[in-house]
N, C-alpha and C positions, 0 to 999 in steps of 0.2 A: 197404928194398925191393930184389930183385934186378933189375938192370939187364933192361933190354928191349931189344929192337929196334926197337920201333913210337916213328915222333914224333907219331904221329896214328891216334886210333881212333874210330870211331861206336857207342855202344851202342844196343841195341833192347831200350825196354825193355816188355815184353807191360801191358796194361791190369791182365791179370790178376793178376801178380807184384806191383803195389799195392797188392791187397786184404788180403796181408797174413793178419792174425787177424781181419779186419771181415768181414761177410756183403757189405756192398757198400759202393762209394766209397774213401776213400783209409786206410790203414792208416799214420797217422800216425809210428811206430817204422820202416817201410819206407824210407819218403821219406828219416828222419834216416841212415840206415843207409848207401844209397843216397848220399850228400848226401858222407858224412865219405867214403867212399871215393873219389868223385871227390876229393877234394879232395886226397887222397893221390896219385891219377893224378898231378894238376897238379904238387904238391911234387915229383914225379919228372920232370919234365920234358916229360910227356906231353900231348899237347891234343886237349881231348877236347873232343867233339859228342854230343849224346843225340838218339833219336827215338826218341816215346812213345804207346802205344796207347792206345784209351778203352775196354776192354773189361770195365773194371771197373762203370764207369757206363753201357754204353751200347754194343752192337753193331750197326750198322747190318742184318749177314744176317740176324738173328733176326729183329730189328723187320720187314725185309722178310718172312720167311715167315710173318708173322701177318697181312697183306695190306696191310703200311704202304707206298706208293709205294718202289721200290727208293733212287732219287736222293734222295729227304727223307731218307729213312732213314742214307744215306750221308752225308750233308751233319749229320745230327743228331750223327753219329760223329764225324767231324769239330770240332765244338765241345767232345766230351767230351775229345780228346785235349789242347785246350787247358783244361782244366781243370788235366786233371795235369801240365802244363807249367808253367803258373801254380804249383801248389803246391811242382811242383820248382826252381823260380826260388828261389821262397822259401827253402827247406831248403838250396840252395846257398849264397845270400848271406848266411843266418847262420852260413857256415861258415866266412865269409871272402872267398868268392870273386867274382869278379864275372862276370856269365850274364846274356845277348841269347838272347831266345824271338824265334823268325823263325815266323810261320806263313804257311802256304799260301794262305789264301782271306783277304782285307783284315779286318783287325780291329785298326786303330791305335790306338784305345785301351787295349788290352794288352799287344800284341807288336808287332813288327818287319814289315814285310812280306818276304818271304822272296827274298834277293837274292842270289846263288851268291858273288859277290864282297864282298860285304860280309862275307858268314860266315866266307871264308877269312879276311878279313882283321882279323876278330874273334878266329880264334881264333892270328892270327901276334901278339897283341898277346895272349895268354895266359886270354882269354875264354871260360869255358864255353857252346856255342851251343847251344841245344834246338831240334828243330825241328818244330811242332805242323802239327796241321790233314793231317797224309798228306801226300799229293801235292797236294791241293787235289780231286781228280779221283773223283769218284764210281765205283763199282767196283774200284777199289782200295784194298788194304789195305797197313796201317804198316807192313809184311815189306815190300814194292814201295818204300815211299816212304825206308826205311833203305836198302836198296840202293841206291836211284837217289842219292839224298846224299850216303851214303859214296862214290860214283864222283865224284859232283859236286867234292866239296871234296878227293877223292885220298887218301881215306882209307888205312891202309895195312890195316885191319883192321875188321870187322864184327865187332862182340862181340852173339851174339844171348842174353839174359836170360830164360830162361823159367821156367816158373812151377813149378818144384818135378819142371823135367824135366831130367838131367843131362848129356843128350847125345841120340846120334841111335841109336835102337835098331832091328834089324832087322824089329820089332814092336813096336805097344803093349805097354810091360812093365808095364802095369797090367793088360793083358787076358790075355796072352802071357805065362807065367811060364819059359817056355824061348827067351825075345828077346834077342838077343847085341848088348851094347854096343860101335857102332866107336869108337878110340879116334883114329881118322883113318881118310880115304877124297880121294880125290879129286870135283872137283867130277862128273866123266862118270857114273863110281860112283852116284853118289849119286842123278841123272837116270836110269841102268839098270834100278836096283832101284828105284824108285818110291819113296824115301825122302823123308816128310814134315818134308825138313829146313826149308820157309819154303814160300808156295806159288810154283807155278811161275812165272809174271812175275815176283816176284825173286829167284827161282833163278836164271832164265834172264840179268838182269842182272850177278849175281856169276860168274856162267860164263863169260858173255861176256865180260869186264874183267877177267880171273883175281882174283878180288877175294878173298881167304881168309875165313873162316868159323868164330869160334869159339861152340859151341851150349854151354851148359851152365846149370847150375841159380842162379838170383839169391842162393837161401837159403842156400846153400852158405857156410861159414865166409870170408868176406875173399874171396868169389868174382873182382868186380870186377878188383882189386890183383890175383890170382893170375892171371887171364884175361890180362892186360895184361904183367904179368911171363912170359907164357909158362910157367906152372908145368903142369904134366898136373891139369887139368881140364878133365870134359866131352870133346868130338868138333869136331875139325879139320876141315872143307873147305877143300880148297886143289886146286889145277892138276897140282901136282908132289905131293911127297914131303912124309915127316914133318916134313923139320925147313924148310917153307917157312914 
C-alpha cells in the first residue's frame, strides 16, 4: 500500500452503499468487502473510526412525510444505524480486528455509550471505533454526526462513501448528461455553487474546522485503501489547494 499522510481518518458510510445487490437491509458481500479493507487501513498504520447510516433499513424524512411524528421518526433511524454497526463490528472482528461501537442515545447492552475520550483512546490503542445512533439528536443526519466526530476525535480526514456516486458533479450526472466532475474545489466553492457535497450543518462543520473532504464511490475497486493512500479518486474538499 502507498504510504499516506493521514494517521487518522473517519469514514461515512451512507445506509444506502449496504444494500449492496439486496432490495433492502444489509448486503452481506458489502460489509466483507468493507471489513477486509479496513483492515488493510490498520495494517498500514492508519486508525480509523466509521460512522454509519440506516438508510438502507430505515429513513427517518420519508417515515416523516407519510405523517409519522418527525422525532419518532428520527429516533427509529437512529436504531437502524445501530444495526449496521452491529453487523459491522461483526465483519471486522472476523477479520482480526478489534472494534468498540459507541452510540449516541444509551443502549448498553450492545454498544458503548458514546464518550469523546474514550474513543480517542480506543483508537491510540489501535481499535477500530464505529460510531452509531447519529448524533443522538433528532433532525439531524449521519453527514452532521461524521463531521462533528471527525472534529471530535481530530480526525485528519473525512472519507465520505457513497452509494455508486464518484465525486461531486456540477449536476446530477444521472439527470445532467453534460455535468462536469470536480476533481478538487475548496470548501467556499463548493458552499457558492450550492453543491450537494453533505447537507449543510455538516458542511458548515468541515468549513468551519478546515476539515478535508474525500467524496467518492464505495464500489469503486479498493476504494477505501485508494481514499486513504491519497490515490486520485473521487473529489477533494479542502480549505487550500490540491495537494492539501
Amino acid at each position: 500500500m502507498p504510504t499516506t499522510k493521514y494517521k487518522r481518518i473517519l469514514l461515512k458510510l451512507s445506509g444506502e452503499a449496504l444494500l449492496g445487490q439486496v432490495a433492502f437491509g444489509i448486503d452481506e458481500n458489502i460489509v466483507k468487502m468493507v471489513a477486509r479493507q479496513i483492515k488493510d487501513v490498520r495494517d498500514a498504520g492508519v486508525e480509523a473510526a466509521i460512522v454509519v447510516g440506516g438508510g438502507n433499513i430505515w429513513r427517518g424524512a420519508d417515515a416523516a412525510d407519510t405523517g409519522m411524528d418527525r422525532v419518532a421518526a428520527d429516533y427509529a433511524g437512529m436504531l437502524a444505524t445501530v444495526i449496521n454497526a452491529l453487523a459491522l463490528h461483526d465483519a471486522l472482528e472476523k477479520e482480526g480486528l478489534t472494534c468498540r461501537t459507541q452510540s449516541a442515545i444509551p443502549i448498553q447492552s450492545v454498544a458503548e455509550p458514546y464518550i469523546r475520550l474514550r474513543a480517542i483512546r480506543h483508537l491510540e490503542k489501535g481499535r477500530v471505533v464505529i460510531f452509531a445512533a447519529g448524533t443522538g439528536n433528532p433532525y439531524m443526519t449521519t453527514d452532521t454526526a461524521a463531521a462533528l466526530r471527525s472534529i471530535e476525535i481530530k480526525a485528519d480526514v473525512l472519507l465520505m462513501a457513497k452509494n455508486k456516486v464518484d465525486g461531486v458533479y456540477t449536476a446530477d450526472p444521472q439527470k445532467d448528461p453534460t455535468a462536469r466532475k470536480f476533481e478538487h474545489l475548496n470548501h467556499r466553492q463548493a458552499l457558492n455553487l450550492g453543491l450537494q457535497v453533505m447537507d449543510a450543518t455538516a458542511f458548515s462543520l468541515c468549513m468551519e474546522n478546515n476539515l478535508p473532504i474525500v467524496v467518492f464511490d464505495l464500489h469503486a475497486p479498493n476504494s477505501i485503501l485508494r481514499a486513504v493512500a491519497k490515490e486520485p479518486i473521487g473529489t477533494i474538499v479542502s480549505s487550500g489547494g490540491a495537494n492539501d
